[in-house]
C-alpha positions in Angstrom: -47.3 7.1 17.9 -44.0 8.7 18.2 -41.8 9.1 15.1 -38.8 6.8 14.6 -35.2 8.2 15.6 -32.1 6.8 13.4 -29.8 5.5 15.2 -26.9 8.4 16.2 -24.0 7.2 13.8 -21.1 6.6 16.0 -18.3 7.7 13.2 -19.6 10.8 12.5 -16.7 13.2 12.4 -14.2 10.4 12.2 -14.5 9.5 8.2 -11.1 7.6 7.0 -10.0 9.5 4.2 -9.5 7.4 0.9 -6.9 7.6 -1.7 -7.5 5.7 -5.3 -5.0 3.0 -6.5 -4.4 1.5 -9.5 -3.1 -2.4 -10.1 -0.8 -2.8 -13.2 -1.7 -6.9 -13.8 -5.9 -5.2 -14.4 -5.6 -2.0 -16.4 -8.5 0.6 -15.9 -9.5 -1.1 -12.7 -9.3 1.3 -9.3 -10.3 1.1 -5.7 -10.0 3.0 -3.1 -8.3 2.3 -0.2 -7.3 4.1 3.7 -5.0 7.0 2.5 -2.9 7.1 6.1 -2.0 3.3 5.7 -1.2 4.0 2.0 0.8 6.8 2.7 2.9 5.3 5.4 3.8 1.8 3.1 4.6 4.0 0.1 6.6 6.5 1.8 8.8 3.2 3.6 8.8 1.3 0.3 10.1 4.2 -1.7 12.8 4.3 1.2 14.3 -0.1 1.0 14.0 0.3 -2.5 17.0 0.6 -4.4 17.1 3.1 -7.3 19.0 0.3 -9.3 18.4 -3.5 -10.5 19.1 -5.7 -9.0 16.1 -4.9 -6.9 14.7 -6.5 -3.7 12.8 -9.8 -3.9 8.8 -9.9 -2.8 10.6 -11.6 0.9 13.4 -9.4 1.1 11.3 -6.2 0.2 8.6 -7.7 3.0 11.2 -8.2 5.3 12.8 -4.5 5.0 9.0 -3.3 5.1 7.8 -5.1 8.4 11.3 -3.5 10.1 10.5 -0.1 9.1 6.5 0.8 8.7 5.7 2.7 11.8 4.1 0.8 14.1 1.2 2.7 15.2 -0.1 2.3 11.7 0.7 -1.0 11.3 0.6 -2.7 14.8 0.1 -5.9 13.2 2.7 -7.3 10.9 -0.2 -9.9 9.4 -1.4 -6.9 7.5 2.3 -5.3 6.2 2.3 -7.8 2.7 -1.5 -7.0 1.8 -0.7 -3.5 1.8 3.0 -3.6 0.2 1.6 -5.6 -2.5 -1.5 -2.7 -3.0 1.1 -0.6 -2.9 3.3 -1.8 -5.2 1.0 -2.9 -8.0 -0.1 1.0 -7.5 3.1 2.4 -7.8 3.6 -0.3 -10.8 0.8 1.0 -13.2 2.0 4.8 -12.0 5.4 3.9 -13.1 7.6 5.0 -10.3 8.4 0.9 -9.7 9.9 -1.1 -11.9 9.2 -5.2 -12.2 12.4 -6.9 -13.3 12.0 -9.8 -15.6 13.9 -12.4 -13.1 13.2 -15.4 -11.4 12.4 -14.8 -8.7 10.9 -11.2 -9.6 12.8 -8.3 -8.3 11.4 -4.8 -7.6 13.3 -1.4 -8.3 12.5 2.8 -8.0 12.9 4.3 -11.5 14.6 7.5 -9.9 
């Protein structure tokens, strides 16, 4: 009887790298998440963030987001809150964002 053959995996060679984020509401809790789409959101957030309160709200900052995430990383603007919110809870617990205390919540860069 012949031996068994795996199957050949079809995504050898094309691994998604991973980076690890943090989410300031659960401290100590990580996951990891695809580093490209991370990058991309948290290089564009850091850019319609003001550096001063008052901040943008979780629609205005979604708004500015969706106009300027590049497209071929985000084709599908479904997907731009799940990852502004990752993004921003990171960046949160790193303390590079700061949540204001208003009503609604406002978002600002510490430098």
């Amino acid at each position: 009887m012949p031996a068994k053959r795996k199957p050949a995996n079809k995504n050898k060679g094309s691994e998604v790298r991973k980076v690890v984020v943090q989410n300031v509401n659960v401290p100590g809790y990580t996951t990891r998440v695809d580093a490209a789409k991370y990058g991309a959101m948290r290089k564009a957030m850091l850019k319609v963030l003001p550096r001063k309160a008052p901040g943008l709200t979780q629609a205005e900052m979604w708004d500015a987001l969706a106009r300027v995430v590049p497209k071929g990383v985000f084709p599908d603007r479904g997907k731009v809150g799940w990852w502004m919110k990752s993004v921003q809870l990171d960046l949160e617990a790193k303390k590079v964002l700061v949540r204001e205390k208003t009503k609604p919540l406002r978002w600002h860069r510490l430098a």
